[in-house]
N, C-alpha and C positions, 0 to 999 in steps of 0.2 A: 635485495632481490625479492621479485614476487614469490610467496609461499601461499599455497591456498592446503598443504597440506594438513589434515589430522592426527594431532598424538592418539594417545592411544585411549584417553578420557573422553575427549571428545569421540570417539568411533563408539563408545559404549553408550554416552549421550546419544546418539545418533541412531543408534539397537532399539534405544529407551524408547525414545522418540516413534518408531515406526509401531512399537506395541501397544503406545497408546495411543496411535492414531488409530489402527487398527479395533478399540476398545470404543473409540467415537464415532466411530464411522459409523456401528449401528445407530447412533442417533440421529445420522444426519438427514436423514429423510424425513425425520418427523419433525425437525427445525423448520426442514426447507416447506411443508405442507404448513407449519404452524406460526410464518412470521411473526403473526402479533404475540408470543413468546419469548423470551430472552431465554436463551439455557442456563442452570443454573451454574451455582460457583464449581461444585465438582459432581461427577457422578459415583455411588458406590464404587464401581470396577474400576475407575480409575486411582481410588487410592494408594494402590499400591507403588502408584509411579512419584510419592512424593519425594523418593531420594531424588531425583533429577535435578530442582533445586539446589541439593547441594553438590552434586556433582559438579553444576555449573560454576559455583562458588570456588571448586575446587582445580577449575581449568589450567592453569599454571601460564606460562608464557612461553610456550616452544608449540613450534606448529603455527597453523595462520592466525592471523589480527583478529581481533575481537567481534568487527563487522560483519566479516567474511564467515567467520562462526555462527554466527548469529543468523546469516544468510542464508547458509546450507541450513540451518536448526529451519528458519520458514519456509524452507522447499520440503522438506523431510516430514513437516506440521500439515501443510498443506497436500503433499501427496496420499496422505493420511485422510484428506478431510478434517481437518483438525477444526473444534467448532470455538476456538479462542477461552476456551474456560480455567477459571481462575485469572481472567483477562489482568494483566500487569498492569501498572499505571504508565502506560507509556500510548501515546497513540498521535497523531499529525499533530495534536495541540501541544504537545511534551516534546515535540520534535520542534516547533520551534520557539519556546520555553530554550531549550538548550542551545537556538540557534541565536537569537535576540537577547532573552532575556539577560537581567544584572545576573550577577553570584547570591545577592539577598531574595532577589525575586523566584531565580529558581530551587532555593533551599523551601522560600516558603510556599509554594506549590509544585514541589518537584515530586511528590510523593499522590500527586491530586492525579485521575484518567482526566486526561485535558483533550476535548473534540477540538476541529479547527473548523471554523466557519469561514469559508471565501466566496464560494460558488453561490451568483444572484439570479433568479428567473429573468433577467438581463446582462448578465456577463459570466460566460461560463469560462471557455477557455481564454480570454481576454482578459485574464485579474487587473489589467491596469485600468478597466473600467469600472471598476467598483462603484456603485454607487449610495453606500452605508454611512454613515456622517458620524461623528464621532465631535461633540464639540465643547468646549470648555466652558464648564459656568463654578465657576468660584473653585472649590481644590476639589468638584467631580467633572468627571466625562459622561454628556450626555448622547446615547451612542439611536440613533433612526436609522431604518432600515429593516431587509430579507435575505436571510438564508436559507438556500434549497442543500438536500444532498450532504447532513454533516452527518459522518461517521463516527458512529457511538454517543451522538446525541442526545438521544433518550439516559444511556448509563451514563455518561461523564459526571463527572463532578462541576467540570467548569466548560468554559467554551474560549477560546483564543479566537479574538473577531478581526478579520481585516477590516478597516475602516480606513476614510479619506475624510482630513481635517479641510481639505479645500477643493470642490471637483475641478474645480477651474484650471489647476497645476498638472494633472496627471497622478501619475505614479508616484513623484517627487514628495506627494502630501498624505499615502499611504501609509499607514502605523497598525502596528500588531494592539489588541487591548485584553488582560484578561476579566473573562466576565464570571463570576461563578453561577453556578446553576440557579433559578428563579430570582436575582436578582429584583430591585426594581423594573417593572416594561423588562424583565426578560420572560417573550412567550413559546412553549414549545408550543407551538401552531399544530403539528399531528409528524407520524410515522409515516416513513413511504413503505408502500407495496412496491418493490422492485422484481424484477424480471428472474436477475439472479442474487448471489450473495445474500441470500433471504432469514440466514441463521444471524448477519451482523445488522444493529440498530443504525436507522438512516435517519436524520430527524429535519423537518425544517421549521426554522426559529426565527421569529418578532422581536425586533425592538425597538420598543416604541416608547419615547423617553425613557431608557435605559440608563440605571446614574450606575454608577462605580467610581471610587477611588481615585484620583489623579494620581496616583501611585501604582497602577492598574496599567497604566500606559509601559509593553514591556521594552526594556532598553533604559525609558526614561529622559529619550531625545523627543519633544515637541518640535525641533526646525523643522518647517519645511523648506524643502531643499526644488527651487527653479530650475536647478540642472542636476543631473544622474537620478538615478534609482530610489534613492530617499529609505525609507521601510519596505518599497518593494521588494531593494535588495536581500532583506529579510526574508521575505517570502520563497522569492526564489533557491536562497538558502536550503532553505526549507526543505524544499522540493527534491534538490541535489542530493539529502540524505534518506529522503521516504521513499523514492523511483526507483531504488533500487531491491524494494522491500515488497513495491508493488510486482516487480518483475519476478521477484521469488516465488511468490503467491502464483502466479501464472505457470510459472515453470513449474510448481509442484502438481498443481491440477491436470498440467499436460502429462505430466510421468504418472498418474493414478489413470490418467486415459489410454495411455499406452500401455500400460501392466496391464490390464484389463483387455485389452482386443489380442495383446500375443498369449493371454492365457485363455482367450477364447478359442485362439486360431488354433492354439497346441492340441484342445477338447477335441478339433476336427483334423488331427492327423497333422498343420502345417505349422512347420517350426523354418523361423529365416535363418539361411546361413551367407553368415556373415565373409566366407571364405571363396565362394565363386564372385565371377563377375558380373556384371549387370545384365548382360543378357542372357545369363544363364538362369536369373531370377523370374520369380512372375511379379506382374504389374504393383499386388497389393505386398511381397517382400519389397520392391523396391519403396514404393511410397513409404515403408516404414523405416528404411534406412535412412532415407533423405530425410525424414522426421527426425531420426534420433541426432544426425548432424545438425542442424538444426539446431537440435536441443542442447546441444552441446557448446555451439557457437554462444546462446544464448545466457548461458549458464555462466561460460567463461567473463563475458561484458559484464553479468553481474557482479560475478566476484572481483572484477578489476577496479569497476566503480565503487565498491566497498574498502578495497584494498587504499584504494586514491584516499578516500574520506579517514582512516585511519593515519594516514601518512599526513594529515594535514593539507593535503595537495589539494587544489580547484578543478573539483571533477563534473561540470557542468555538462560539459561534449558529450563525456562518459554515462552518467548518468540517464541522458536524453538518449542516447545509443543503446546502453540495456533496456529499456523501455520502451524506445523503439520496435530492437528486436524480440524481446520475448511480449508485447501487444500481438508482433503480428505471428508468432508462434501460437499465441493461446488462442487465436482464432482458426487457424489452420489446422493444429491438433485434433481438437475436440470436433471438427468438424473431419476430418480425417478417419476419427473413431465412430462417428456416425456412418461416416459412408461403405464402412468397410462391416460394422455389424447390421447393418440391413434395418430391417423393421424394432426389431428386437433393441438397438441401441436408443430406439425414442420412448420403449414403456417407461411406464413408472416402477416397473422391477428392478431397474437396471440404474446405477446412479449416474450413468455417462450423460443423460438429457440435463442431470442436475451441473455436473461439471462444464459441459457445454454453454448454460445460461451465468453459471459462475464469472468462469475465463474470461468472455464478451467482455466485462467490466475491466480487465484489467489492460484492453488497447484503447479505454475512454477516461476515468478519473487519473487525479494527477497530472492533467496533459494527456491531450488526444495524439494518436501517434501523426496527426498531419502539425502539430505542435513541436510535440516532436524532432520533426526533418525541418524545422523552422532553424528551431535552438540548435542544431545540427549545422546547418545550411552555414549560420551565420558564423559559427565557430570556427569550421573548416576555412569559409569566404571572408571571413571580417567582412561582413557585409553588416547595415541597420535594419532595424522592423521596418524601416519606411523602405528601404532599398530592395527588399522583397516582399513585398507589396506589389 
């Protein structure tokens, strides 16, 4: 049976959680004004939060799955403005290390912050065009190619490269590779300036005779494969367990933007009630009801899709579906929160403008949500990429 429910460690985890988001929050302004800065590993005031840690250690097994915990924990981070510090070794490159990689491979960098590099200034939402070479000369991989857009590239340790052993095949010739940080011909090219998410590193990377390892190759399968998926399938793997992470991240930004305009609204005398009918509401109670539904819709898709990946189950639909809908919540929220605090939600007093350019990102990386209703489309229809086309 579905349990999304909390014992009673995690609900304290969860307490923990909101006070020291609350402890970051005053930083996050000066992150989001000071990209070319990484935040450091902890701040004074937040030391006090290191039993959380072991709390977590100490979660027991009653109450919901591991992911679903984990899930609420990055909505909870996130409504906080939580700026990732004491950042875990875990990030898209770790995520599919555990998706691809051997049992050897991920014992030996499973402890590494591993970025993932897919996205090319020529193939963004399209990864089966990849056009990165990856090619074998004696027992190395020598990997050519551009990556735009890799998250925590500058900190990682390593990089997890999609690469195509033959452009010629498609997807079929697609293979995960890991690359560690300045390899040979491994160049970080520069930092972006982004819009939003200005506190996390973006990097884009060069490789230009890049040698590594033939043991580097993760999995450890060279075929390429003329029909199915090959290492794409990898990828999309991938995908299935991070979208639902992204979707957190959005949900928690929209509930730091809702807390925020009904604690505004309270300041001027109006509080929603939740017990009349709609038309007995004004315009900007109702718009916030229909938000918090919404949000709620939103919230549940995540947790189910995390719920699936626990259970072992193929939550590809799901997955595409939470991400779906909380993309298009994080656009509508935060833009919701603007319209209803007036001029005052665009200063730079107010962190709603920040969470505003945040959100944006989260109905674009990962799969755009017209990607999305693609993976969607075909799930529901059995339909092919060429058939909806």
């Amino acid at each position: 049976m579905v349990d999304f429910s909390l014992n009673e460690n995690d609900k304290n985890i969860i307490r923990a959680l909101r006070k020291q988001g609350e402890v970051q929050r005053k930083y996050a302004r000066y992150y989001d004004d000071h990209e070319e800065e990484l935040a450091p590993d902890e701040f004074p005031e937040a030391a006090e939060f290191d039993y959380i840690k072991q709390m977590e250690a100490d979660r027991g097994h009653d109450g919901c799955t591991p992911t679903v915990f984990f899930l609420l924990k990055t909505i909870t981070e996130y409504r906080g403005d939580f700026l990732r510090l004491r950042l875990p070794p875990y990030a898209l490159g770790n995520a599919t290390l555990a998706s691809v990689g051997t049992e050897e491979q991920q014992k030996k960098w499973g402890h590494m912050l591993l970025a993932m590099a897919n996205t090319e200034p020529g193939c963004g939402s399209d990864s089966k065009a990849i056009e990165t070479t990856a090619t074998l000369d004696g027992d190395e991989w020598v990997l050519n190619g551009e990556k735009i857009f890799v998250s925590h590239g500058v900190r990682a340790g390593g990089v997890v490269v999609w690469a195509t052993l033959d452009k010629s095949v498609g997807r079929g010739a697609i293979k995960a590779f890991l690359v560690p940080k300045y390899a040979p011909g491994f160049i970080l090219a520069k930092e972006e300036k982004k819009m939003g998410n200005r506190y996390s590193d973006t990097a884009a990377i060069v490789f230009k005779d890049c040698r590594i390892p033939r043991e580097n190759l993760l999995g450890l399968d060279e075929t390429i494969k003329t029909k199915g998926g090959g290492g794409f399938k990898g990828l999309m793997k991938t995908f299935n367990l991070t979208r639902p992470f992204v979707s957190a991240r959005g949900i928690g930004h929209v509930l730091a933007c809702r807390e925020f305009v009904t604690d505004e609204l309270k300041k001027e005398g109006i509080e929603i009630d939740w017990e009349v009918g709609q038309y007995k509401r004004t315009a900007v109670q109702q718009k916030l009801i229909e938000l918090e539904a919404e949000l709620e819709a939103a919230t549940l898709a995540t947790m189910h899709a995390g719920w699936l990946a626990d259970k072992g189950v193929y939550n590809n639909l799901e997955a595409s579906v939470c991400k779906s809908k909380a993309g298009d919540i994080s656009r509508k929220g935060p833009q919701l929160a603007l319209e209803i605090l007036g001029a005052s939600g665009i200063t730079h007093d107010q962190l709603v403008e920040k969470w505003f350019r945040d959100t944006r990102a989260t109905d674009i990386y990962e799969g755009t949500a017209e990607i999305q209703r693609l993976v969607i489309a075909r799930s529901i229809l059995n339909y092919s990429s060429q058939e909806l086309k």
